[in-house]
N, C-alpha and C positions, 0 to 999 in steps of 0.2 A: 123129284125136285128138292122136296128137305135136306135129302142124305147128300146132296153135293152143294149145298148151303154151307153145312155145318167145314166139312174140309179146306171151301174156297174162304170162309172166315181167318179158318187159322192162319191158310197160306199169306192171307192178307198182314193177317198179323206180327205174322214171321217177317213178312219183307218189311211192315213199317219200324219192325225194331231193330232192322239192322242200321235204319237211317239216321243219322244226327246233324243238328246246323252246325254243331261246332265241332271243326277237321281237328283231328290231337295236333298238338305240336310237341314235337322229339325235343325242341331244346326252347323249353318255358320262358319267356321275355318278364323281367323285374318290370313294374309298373312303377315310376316315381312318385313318391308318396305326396308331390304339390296336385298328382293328378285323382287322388281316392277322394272324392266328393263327403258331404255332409260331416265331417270331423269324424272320421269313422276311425281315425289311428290315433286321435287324443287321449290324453291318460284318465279324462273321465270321460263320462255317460253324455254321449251329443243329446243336446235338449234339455241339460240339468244345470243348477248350479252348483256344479264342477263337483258331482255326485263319482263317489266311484264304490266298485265293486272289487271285494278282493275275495279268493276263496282260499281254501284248505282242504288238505284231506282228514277224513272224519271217518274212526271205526265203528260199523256197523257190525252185530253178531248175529250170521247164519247158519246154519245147519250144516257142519262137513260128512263127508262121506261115511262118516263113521259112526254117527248120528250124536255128534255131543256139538257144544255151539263153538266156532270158533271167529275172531272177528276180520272183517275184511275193509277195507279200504272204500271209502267213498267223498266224492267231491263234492263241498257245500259251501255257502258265501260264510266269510267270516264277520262276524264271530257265531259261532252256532247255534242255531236254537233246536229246540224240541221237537219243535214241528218241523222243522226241514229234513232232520235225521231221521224221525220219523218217514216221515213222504219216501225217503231214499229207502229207507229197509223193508219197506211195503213194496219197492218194486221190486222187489225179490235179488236175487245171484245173478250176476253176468250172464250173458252165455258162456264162457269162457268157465265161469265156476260151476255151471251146471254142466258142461263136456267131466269137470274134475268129479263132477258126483256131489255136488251143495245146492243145498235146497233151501225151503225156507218153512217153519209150521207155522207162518202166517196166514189166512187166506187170501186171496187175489182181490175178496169181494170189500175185503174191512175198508169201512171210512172213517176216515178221522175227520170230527168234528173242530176237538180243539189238543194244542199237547201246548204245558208251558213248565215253566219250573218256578219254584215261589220256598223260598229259604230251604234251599238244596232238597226238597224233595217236589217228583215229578208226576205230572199231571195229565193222562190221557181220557179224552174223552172219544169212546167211540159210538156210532151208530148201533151196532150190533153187539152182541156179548160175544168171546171166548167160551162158554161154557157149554155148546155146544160140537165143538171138537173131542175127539178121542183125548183122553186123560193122557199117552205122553204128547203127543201131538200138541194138548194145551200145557203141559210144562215146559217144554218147547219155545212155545211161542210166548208164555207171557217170559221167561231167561232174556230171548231174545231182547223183548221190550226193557226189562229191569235192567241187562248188562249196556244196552245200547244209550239209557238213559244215565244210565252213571256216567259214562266219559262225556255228557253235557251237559254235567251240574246235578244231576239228581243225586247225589253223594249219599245220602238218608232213606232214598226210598222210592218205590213211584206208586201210586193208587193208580188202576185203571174206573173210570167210567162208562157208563153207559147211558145213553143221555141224562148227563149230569148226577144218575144213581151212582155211587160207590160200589167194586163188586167187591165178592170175595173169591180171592186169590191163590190156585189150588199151589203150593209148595211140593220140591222132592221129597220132604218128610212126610207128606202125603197129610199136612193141616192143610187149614188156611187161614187167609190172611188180608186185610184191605191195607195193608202198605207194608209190599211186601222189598225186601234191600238185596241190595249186590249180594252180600254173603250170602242168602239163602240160594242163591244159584251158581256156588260155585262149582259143584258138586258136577256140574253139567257144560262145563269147560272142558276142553282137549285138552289134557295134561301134556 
């Protein structure tokens, strides 16, 4: 009785997914925009006092195939802040950039507490430390953070945090460092 449980499931399955309520149509009918309910095609935010949102694209830096950082393309509301660019390079490469062989030496697991920027230099505060990564793996990843934070205002520098501790910050010259700048990672750029 089990073993033909388990096959009449599937078959079930198989047929309910061939079914849909809505038949395609070969040639899409224009809906007129007096008939889109709730101000849904207004140039601001339905609900707001005439709030709007505009974005941009914003370079984040990943890991290319070759293992040096190079940066890539990400959309975030304008004007940018820390914390958005952040959030976006945490979610790691496309698919599409990871089919190309780019990765990230982030971890999947990191949380960001707080990131902001306070007289060009930049401010992440995370749950967990970096320092438990493979040494290039953490060069890597804090480039990532320092290049990604320069094109939104960290111009000077960025400290990472750990609840609210200062760390210190391993460099390619193999110091370290608690505010650590763009040029110390350029070394780790795709020429």
């Amino acid at each position: 009785m089990r073993r033909a449980v388990v096959p009449l499931a599937v078959l079930a399955a198989l047929a309910l997914s061939s079914c849909t309520l809505v038949s395609p149509n070969a040639t899409p009918s224009r809906i007129p925009s007096k008939s889109v309910p709730f101000g849904l095609l207004d140039p601001t935010i339905p609900g707001t006092n005439h709030a709007r949102v505009r974005f941009i694209t914003q370079p984040v830096y990943i890991v290319d195939a070759s293992g040096h950082l190079a940066p890539s393309s990400r959309i975030v509301p304008s004007p940018p802040a820390l914390a958005t660019v952040v959030e976006q390079l945490l979610l790691g490469p496309t698919p599409i950039e990871v089919s190309a062989g780019y990765t990230s030496a982030l971890p999947k697991t990191l949380v960001v507490i707080s990131a902001n920027v306070v007289n060009n230099i930049g401010y992440i505060n995370f749950a967990t430390s970096l320092s438990s990564l493979a040494r290039a793996q953490q060069l890597l990843a804090i480039g990532q953070l320092v290049l990604t934070a320069d094109v939104v205002g960290a111009t000077k520098g960025l400290e990472i945090r750990v609840a609210g501790t200062p760390q210190e910050l391993l460099l390619p010259n193999g110091k370290r460092t608690k505010l650590a700048t763009p040029n110390d990672f350029q070394s780790l750029l795709n020429a």
